[in-house]
Backbone bond lengths (Angstrom), bond angles and torsions (degrees), N, CA, C in turn:
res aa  C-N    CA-C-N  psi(-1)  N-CA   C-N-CA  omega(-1)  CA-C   N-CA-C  phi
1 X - - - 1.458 - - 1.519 109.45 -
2 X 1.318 107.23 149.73 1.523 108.58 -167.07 1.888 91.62 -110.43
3 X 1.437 109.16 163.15 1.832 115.18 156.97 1.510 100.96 -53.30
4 X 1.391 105.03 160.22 1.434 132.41 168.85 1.569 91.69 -66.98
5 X 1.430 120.06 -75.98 1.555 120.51 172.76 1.649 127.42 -12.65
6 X 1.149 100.47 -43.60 1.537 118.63 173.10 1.609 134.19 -63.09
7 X 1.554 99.79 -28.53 1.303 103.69 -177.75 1.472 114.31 -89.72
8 X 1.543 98.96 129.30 2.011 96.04 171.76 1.371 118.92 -82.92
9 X 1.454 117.82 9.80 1.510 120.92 157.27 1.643 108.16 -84.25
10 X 1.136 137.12 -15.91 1.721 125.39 -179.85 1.695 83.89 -87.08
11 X 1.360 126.84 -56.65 1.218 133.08 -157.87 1.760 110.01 -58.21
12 X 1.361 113.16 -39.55 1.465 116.29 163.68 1.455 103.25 -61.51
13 X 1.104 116.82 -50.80 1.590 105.60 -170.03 1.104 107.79 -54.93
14 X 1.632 121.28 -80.21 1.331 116.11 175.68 1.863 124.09 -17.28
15 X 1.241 120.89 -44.74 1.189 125.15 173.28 1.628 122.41 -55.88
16 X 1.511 98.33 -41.94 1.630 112.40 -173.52 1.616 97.84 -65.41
17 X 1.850 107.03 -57.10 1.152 111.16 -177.02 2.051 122.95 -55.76
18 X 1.245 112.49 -20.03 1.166 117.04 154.93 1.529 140.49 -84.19
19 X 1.519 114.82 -23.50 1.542 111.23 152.89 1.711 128.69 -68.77
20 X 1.659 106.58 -22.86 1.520 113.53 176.15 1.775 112.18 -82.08
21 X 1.506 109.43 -10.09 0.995 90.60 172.86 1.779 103.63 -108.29
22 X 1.467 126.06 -26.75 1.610 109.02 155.23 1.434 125.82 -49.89
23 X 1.349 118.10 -6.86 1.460 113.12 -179.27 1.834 109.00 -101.61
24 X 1.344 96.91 -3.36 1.967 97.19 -177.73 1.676 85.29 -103.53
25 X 1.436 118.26 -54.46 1.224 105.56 -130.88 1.788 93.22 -94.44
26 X 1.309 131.48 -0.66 1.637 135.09 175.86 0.768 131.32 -97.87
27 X 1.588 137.48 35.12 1.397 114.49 -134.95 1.774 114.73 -99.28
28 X 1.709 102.44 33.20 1.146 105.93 175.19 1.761 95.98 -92.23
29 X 0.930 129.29 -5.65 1.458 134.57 -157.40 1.844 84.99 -93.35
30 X 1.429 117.46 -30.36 1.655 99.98 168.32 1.590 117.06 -46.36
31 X 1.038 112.42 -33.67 1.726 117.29 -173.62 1.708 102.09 -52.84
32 X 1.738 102.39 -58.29 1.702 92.74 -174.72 1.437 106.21 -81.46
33 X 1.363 115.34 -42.16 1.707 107.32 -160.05 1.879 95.06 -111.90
34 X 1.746 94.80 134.05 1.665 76.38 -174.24 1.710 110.77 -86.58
35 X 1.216 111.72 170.73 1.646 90.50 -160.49 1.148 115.20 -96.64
36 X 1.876 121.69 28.39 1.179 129.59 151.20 1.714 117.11 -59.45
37 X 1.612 110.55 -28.49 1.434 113.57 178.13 1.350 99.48 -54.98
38 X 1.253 117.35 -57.56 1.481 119.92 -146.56 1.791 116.19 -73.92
39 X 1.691 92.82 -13.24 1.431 100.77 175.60 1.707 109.66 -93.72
40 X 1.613 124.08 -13.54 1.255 121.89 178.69 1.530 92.57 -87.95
41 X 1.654 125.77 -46.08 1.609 106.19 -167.59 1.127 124.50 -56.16
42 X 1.831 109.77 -21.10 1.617 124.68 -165.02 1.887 83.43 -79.36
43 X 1.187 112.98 -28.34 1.940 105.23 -168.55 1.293 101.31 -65.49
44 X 1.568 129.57 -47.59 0.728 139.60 -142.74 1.519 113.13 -78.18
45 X 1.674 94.52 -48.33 2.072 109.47 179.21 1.433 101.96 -69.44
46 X 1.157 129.30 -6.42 1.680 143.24 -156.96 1.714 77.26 -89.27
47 X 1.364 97.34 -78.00 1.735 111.85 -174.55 1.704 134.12 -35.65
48 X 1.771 87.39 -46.24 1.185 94.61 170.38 1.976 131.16 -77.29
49 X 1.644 75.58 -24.02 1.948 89.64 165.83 1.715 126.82 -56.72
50 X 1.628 79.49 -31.13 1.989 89.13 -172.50 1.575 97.09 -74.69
51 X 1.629 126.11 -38.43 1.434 111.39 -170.45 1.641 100.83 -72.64
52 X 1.592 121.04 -40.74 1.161 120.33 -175.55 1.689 114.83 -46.58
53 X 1.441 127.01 -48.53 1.126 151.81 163.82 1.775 106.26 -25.59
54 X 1.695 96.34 -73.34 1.715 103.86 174.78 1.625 119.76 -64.95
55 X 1.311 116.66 -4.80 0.776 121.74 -171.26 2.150 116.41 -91.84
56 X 1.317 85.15 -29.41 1.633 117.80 -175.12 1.452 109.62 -32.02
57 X 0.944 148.07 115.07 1.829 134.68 169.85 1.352 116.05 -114.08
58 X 1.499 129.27 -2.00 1.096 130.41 -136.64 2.070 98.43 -160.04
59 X 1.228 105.67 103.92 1.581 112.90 177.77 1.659 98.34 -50.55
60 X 1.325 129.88 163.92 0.936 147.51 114.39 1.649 159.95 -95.42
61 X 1.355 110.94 140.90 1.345 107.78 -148.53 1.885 105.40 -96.86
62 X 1.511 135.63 129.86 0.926 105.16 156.54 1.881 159.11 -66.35
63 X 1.400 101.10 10.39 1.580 127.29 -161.06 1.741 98.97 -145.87
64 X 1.221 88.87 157.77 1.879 83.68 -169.91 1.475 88.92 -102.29
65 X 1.453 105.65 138.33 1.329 144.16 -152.41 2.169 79.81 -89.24
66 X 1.707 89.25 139.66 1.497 121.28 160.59 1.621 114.46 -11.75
67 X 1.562 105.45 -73.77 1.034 131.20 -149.79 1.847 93.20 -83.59
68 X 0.888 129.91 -10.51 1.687 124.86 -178.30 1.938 98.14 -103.37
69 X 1.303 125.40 -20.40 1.327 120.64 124.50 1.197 139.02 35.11
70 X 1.728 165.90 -20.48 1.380 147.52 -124.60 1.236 105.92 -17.03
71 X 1.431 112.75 -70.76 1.470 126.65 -149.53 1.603 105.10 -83.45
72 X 1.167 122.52 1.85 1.333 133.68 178.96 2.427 96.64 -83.21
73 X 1.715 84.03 120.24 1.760 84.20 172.62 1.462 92.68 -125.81
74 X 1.635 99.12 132.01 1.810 107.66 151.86 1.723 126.59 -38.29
75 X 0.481 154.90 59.74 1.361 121.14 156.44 1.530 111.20 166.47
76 X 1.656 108.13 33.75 1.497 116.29 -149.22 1.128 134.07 81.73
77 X 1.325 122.52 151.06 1.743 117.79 176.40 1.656 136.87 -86.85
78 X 1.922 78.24 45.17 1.676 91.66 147.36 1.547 126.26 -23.69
């Protein structure tokens, strides 16, 4: 199992989830960026999530697992 930190599927999300909300909640930012951008970048992190997704091999954990540890020993406290 890998960190939550680690995965570029939370990290795309997070991203997607931050352009949909600059595109509701700014709408002085229509002046520079028109807010067709903001509806293709949201397509785009959408897009890139689905390959990230197929791409996945490895669960993730939210808390760092035992074994990543120092003071954590296998096999009892030999």
């Amino acid at each position: 199992m890998k960190p939550w930190y680690r995965s570029w599927t939370i990290w795309v999300n997070a991203l997607v989830l931050i352009c949909g909300a600059l595109a509701e909640t700014l709408p002085m930012l229509e002046s520079e960026i028109p807010r067709g951008a903001f509806v293709w970048l949201t397509f785009l992190l959408a897009m890139v999530n689905l390959l990230l997704r197929g791409k996945t091999t490895q669960p993730i954990c939210m808390r760092r697992s035992t074994a990543d540890r120092p003071y954590y020993r296998r096999g009892g406290d030999a």
